[in-house]
C-alpha positions as CSV (number, residue, x, y, z in Angstrom):
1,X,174.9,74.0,-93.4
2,X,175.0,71.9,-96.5
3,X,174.2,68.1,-95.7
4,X,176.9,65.6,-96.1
5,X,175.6,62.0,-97.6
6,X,178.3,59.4,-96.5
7,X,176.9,56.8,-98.8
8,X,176.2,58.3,-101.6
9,X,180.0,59.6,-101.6
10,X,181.3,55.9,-101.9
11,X,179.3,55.3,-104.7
12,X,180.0,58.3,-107.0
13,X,180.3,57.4,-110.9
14,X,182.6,59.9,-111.3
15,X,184.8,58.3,-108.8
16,X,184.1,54.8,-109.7
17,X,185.4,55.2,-113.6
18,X,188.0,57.4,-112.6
19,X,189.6,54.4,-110.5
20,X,188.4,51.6,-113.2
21,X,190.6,53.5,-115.6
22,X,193.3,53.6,-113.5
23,X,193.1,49.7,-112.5
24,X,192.8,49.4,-116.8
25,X,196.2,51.5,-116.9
26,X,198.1,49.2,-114.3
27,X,196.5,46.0,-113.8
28,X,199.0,44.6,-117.0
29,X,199.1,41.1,-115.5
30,X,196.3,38.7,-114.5
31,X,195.8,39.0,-110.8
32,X,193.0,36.6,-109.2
33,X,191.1,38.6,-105.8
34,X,189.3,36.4,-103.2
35,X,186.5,38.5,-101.9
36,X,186.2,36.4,-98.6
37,X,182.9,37.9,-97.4
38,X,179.7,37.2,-99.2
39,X,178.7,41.6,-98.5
40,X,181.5,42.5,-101.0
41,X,180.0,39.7,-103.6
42,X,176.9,42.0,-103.7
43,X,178.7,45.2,-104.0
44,X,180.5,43.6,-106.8
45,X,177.6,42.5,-108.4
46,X,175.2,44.9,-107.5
47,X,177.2,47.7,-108.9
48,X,178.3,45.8,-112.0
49,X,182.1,45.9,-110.9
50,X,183.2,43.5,-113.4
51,X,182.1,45.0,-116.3
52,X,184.1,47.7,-116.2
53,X,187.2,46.4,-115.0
54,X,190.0,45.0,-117.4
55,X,190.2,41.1,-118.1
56,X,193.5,40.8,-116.0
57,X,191.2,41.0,-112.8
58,X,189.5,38.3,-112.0
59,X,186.7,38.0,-108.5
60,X,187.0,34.8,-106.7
61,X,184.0,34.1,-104.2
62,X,185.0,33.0,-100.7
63,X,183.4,31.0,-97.8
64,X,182.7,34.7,-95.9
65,X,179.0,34.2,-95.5
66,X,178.4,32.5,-92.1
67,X,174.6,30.5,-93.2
68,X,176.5,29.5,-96.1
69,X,179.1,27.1,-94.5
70,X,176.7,26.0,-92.0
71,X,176.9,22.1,-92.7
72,X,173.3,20.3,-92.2
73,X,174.1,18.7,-89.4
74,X,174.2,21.7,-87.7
75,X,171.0,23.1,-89.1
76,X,169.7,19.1,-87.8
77,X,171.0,20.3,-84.7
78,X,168.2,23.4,-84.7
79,X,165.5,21.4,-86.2
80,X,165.4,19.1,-83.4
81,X,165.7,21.7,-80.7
82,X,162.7,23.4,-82.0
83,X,160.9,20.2,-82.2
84,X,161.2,20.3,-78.3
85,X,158.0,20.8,-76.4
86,X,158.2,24.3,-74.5
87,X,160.8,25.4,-76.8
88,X,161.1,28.6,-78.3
89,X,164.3,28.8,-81.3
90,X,165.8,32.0,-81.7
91,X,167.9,32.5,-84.6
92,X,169.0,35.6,-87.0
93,X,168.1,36.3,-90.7
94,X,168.5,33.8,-93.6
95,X,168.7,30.6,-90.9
96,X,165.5,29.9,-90.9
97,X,165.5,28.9,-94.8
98,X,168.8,26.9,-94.9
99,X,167.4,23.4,-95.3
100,X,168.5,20.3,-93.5
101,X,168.5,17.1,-94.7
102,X,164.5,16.9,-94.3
103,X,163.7,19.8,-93.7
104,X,163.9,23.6,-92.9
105,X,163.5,25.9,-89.8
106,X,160.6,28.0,-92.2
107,X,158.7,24.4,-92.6
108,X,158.7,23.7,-88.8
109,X,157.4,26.8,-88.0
110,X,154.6,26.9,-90.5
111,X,153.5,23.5,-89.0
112,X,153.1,25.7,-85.7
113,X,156.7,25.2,-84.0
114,X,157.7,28.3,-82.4
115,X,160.9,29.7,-84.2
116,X,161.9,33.4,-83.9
117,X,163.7,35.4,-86.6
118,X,165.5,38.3,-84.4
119,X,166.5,42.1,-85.3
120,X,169.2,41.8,-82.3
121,X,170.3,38.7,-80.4
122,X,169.3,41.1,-77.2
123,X,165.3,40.6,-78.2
124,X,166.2,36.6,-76.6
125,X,165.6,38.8,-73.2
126,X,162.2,40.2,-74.0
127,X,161.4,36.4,-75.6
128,X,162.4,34.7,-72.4
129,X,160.8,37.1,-69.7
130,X,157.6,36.4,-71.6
131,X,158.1,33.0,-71.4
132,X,159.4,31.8,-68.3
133,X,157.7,28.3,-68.4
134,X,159.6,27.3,-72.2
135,X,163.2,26.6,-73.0
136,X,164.6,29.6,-74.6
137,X,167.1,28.4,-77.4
138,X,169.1,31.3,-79.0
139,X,171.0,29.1,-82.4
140,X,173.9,31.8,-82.5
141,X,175.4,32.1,-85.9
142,X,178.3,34.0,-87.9
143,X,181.9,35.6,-87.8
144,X,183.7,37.6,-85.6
145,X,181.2,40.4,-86.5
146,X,178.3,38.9,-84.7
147,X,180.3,36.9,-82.3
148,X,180.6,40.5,-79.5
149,X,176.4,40.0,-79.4
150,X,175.9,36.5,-78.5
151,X,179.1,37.5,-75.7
152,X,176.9,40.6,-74.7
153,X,173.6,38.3,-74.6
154,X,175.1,35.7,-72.1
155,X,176.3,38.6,-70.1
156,X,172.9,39.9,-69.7
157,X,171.9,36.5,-69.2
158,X,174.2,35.7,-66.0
159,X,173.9,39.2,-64.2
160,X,169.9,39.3,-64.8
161,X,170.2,35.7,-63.2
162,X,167.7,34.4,-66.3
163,X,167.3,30.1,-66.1
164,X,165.6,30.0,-69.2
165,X,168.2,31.1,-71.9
166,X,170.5,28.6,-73.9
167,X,173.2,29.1,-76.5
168,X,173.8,27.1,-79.5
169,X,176.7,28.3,-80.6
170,X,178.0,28.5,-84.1
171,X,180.4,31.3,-84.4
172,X,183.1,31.0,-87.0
173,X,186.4,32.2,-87.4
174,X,187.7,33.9,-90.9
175,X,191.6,33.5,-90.8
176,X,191.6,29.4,-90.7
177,X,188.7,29.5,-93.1
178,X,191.2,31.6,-95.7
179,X,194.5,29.5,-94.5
180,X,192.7,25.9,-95.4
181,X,191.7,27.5,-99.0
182,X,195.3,28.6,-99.6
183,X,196.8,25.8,-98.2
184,X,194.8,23.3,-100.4
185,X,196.4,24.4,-103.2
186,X,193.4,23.9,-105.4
187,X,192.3,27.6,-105.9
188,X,194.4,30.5,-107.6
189,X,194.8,33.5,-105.8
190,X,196.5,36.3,-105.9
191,X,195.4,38.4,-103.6
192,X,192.2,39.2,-100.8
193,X,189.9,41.6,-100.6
194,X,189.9,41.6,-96.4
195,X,186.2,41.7,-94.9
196,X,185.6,45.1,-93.2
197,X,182.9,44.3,-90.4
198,X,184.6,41.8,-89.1
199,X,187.9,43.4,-89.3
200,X,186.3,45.9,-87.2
201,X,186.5,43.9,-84.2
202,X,189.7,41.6,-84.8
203,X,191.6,44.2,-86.3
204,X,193.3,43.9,-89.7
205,X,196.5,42.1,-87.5
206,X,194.2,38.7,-87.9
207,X,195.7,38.7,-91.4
208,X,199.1,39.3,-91.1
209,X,200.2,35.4,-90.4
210,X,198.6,34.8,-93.8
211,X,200.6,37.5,-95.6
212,X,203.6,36.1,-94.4
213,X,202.9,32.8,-94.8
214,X,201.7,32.9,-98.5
215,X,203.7,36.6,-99.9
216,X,199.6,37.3,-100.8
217,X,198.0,40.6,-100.5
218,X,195.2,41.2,-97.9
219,X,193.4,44.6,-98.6
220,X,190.6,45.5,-95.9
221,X,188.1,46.9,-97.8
222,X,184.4,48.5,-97.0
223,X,181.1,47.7,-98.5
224,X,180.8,50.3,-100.8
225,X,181.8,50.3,-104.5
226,X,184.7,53.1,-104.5
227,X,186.0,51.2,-101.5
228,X,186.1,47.8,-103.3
229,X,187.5,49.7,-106.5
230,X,190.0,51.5,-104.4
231,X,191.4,48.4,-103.0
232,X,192.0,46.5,-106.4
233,X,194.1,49.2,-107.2
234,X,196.0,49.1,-104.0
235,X,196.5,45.4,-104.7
236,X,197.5,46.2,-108.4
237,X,200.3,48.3,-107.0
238,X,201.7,46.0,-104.5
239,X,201.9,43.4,-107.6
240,X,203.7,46.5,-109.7
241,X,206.5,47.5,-107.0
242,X,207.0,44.1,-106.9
243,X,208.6,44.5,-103.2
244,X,207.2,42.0,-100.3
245,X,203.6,42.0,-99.9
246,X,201.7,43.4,-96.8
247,X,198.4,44.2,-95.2
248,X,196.7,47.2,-95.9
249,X,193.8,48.4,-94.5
250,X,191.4,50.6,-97.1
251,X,188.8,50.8,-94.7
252,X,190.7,53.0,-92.0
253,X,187.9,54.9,-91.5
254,X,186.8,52.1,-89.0
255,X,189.2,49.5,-88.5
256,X,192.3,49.9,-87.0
257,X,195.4,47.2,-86.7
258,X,193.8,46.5,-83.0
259,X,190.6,46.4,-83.5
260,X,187.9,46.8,-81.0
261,X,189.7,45.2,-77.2
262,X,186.6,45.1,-75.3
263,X,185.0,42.9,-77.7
264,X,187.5,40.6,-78.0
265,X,188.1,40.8,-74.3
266,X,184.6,39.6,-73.5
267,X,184.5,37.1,-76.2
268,X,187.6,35.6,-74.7
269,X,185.7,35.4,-71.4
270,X,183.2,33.1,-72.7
271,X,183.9,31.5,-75.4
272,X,186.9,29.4,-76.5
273,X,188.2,27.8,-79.8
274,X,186.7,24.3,-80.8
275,X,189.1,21.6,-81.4
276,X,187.1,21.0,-84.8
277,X,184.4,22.5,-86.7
278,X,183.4,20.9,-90.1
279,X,182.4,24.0,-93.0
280,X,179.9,23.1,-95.4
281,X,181.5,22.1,-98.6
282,X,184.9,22.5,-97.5
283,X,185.6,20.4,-94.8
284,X,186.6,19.9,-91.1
285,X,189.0,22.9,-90.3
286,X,190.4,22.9,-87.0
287,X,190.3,25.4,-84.4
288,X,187.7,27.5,-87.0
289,X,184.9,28.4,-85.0
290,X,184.0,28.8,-81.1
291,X,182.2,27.2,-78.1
292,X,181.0,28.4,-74.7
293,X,183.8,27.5,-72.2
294,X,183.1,24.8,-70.0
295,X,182.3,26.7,-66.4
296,X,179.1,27.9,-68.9
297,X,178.1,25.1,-69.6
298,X,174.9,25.6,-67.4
299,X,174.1,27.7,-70.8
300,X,175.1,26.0,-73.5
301,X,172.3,24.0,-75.9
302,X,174.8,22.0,-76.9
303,X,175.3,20.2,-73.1
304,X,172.0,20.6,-71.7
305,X,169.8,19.2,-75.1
306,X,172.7,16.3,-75.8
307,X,170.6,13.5,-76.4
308,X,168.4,14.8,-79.1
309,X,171.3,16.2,-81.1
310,X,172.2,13.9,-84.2
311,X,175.3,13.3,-84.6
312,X,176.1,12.4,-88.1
313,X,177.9,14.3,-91.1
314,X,175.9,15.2,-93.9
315,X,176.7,16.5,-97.4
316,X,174.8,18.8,-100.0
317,X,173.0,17.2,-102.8
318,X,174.8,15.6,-105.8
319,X,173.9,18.3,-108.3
320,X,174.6,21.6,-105.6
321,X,178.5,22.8,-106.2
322,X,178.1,25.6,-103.1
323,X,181.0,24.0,-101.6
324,X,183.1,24.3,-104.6
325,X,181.6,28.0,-104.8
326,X,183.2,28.7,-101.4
327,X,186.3,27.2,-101.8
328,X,186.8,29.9,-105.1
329,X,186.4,26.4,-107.4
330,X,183.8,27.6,-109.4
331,X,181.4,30.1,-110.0
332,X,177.1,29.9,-109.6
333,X,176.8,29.8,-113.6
334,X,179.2,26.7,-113.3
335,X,175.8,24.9,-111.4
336,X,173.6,23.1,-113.7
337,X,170.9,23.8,-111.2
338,X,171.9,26.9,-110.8
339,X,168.0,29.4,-111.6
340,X,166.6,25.7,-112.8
341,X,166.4,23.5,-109.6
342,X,167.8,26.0,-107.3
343,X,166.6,29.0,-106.9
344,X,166.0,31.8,-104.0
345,X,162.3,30.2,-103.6
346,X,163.5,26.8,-103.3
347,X,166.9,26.1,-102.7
348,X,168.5,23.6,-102.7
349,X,172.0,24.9,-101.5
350,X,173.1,27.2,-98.9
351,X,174.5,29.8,-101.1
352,X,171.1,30.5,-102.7
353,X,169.6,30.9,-99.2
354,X,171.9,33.7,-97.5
355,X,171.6,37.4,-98.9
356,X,175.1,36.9,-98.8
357,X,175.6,34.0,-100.7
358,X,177.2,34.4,-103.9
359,X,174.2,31.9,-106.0
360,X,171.8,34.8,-104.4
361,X,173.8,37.7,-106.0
362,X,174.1,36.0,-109.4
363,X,170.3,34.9,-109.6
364,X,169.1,38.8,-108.2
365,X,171.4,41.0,-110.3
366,X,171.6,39.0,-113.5
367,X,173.0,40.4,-116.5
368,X,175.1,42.9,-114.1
369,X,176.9,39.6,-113.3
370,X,180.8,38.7,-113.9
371,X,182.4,38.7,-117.3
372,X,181.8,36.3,-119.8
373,X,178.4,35.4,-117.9
């Protein structure tokens, strides 16, 4: 039996120019796509998307990259937990290299704090079993994709009876996120290119209030570059029939109008909406992000640690335009300190830090970047 290679199928040449000819053939007007998550920026410029598609379609970058909008005082908020004494942090991926406002996570733990980078939110159990005489602080970040694991980690938590485990939450929510943008006013666009992963547990429905609200387009599209290609030209056509515009959902191979229930079912037991959450270089939105509800508070970081946790706002530097990157403002080539100043080594903004932010894609693919770069 001849073996079947899913990936390699979504990124066939063949299939790739065949579609970029077809976008060339209809996309006759200028259409401006937010790609909301920070994975789709790569594809895009990994794959070297733009160059190949016509001057009428133009990539916006969106705030879709969780350590991205993570304003420093929240990062503050780690820094001094891990300063604790018999304190272990616990945090995933790019988090530890997002600075604060005098320092980073990577710092603290080269001068001998004890801060964990995780594969799975599930190693905190291992972590805290090992440790039973230290605070175990799990700083719990991104979008409704990651949001089901920190849900499934208290779980564990409560039923295994652990003492030792607390939650810092920081989950964010996409659909306010992408109603702030539109409702600003500031940015043109046309159309979305929906995030797939985290589709894959709201369910593309998440998007339909937008849609209605703003007559734009929300394609759900996967990671790979026939799926981004396919959904241009499905947004293309809904701009040609010129009938009302709708959600469609490119990705059907795993994401469904529903999404996944028992996620969102245990989600919804602990965790509610906060009443405000403030995204780096955008802005307070309200009810954006999550919280552990209060019969958890036994659990929560936030509660338990209050009195070392500052509590004032804090913006970027001067010369860092990250926020107007998120807000689909500008574009990384746009920063003067853009590969000068800033770079992956030493960043100075939060979209150079993330494999996800869009300053990262432009500074590791380079000449495969946008038009016109």
């Amino acid at each position: 039996m001849q073996k079947v290679d899913l990936i390699e199928g979504f990124r066939n040449p063949e299939h790739i120019k065949a579609l970029a000819e077809l976008i060339k053939k209809e996309a006759t007007h200028k259409i401006n796509i937010m790609e909301v998550c920070g994975g789709h920026t790569h594809t895009i410029m990994k794959f070297g998307l733009p160059q190949i598609l016509p001057q009428t379609i133009e990539f916006v970058h969106g705030p879709g990259c969780p350590v991205c909008i993570m304003p420093k005082e929240r990062i503050n908020h780690a820094i001094e937990l891990a300063k604790m004494p018999n304190t272990i942090l616990a945090t995933l991926g790019d988090m530890i290299r997002v600075p604060g406002s005098q320092t980073s996570l990577q710092k603290l733990r080269a001068e001998g704090k004890d801060i964990r980078s995780l594969y799975t939110p599930l190693d905190v159990i291992k972590i805290a079993k090992e440790n039973p005489e230290k605070n175990v602080i799990f700083f719990a970040i991104g979008f409704e994709t990651t949001t089901p694991m920190t849900a499934v980690l208290l779980d564990t938590v409560i039923k295994e009876g652990i003492k030792n485990i607390y939650f810092h939450i920081n989950h964010v929510t996409v659909p306010e996120a992408v109603d702030t943008i539109m409702g600003d006013g500031d940015a043109k666009i046309d159309a979305f290119l929906g995030p797939s992963h985290v589709s894959v547990i709201t369910g593309y429905k998440i998007y339909e209030p937008i849609v209605e609200k703003y007559n734009t387009p929300v394609v759900v599209a996967g990671f790979e570059p026939t799926d981004v290609m396919e959904s241009i030209l499905r947004i293309v056509r809904q701009f040609n029939t010129g009938e009302k515009r709708f959600v469609d959902n490119e990705y059907a191979r795993a994401v469904s109008r529903e999404g996944n229930i028992k996620a969102q079912e245990l989600i919804n037991k602990y965790m509610k909406k906060r009443e405000h959450f403030r995204w780096r270089g955008i802005g307070d939105i309200p009810k954006s992000a999550l919280k552990l509800k209060d019969e958890y508070a036994a659990y929560d970081a936030e509660v338990k640690f209050k009195q070392v946790l500052p509590t004032q706002e804090l913006d970027d530097h001067k010369a860092c335009i990250c926020g107007s990157i998120l807000k689909g403002l500008a574009k990384p080539y746009d920063c003067k300190v853009f590969g000068k100043a800033c770079t992956p080594s030493a960043p100075m903004g939060s979209c150079m830090v993330s494999s996800e932010g869009a300053c990262s894609a432009y500074f590791k693919y380079g000449k495969l970047t946008a038009k016109g770069a």
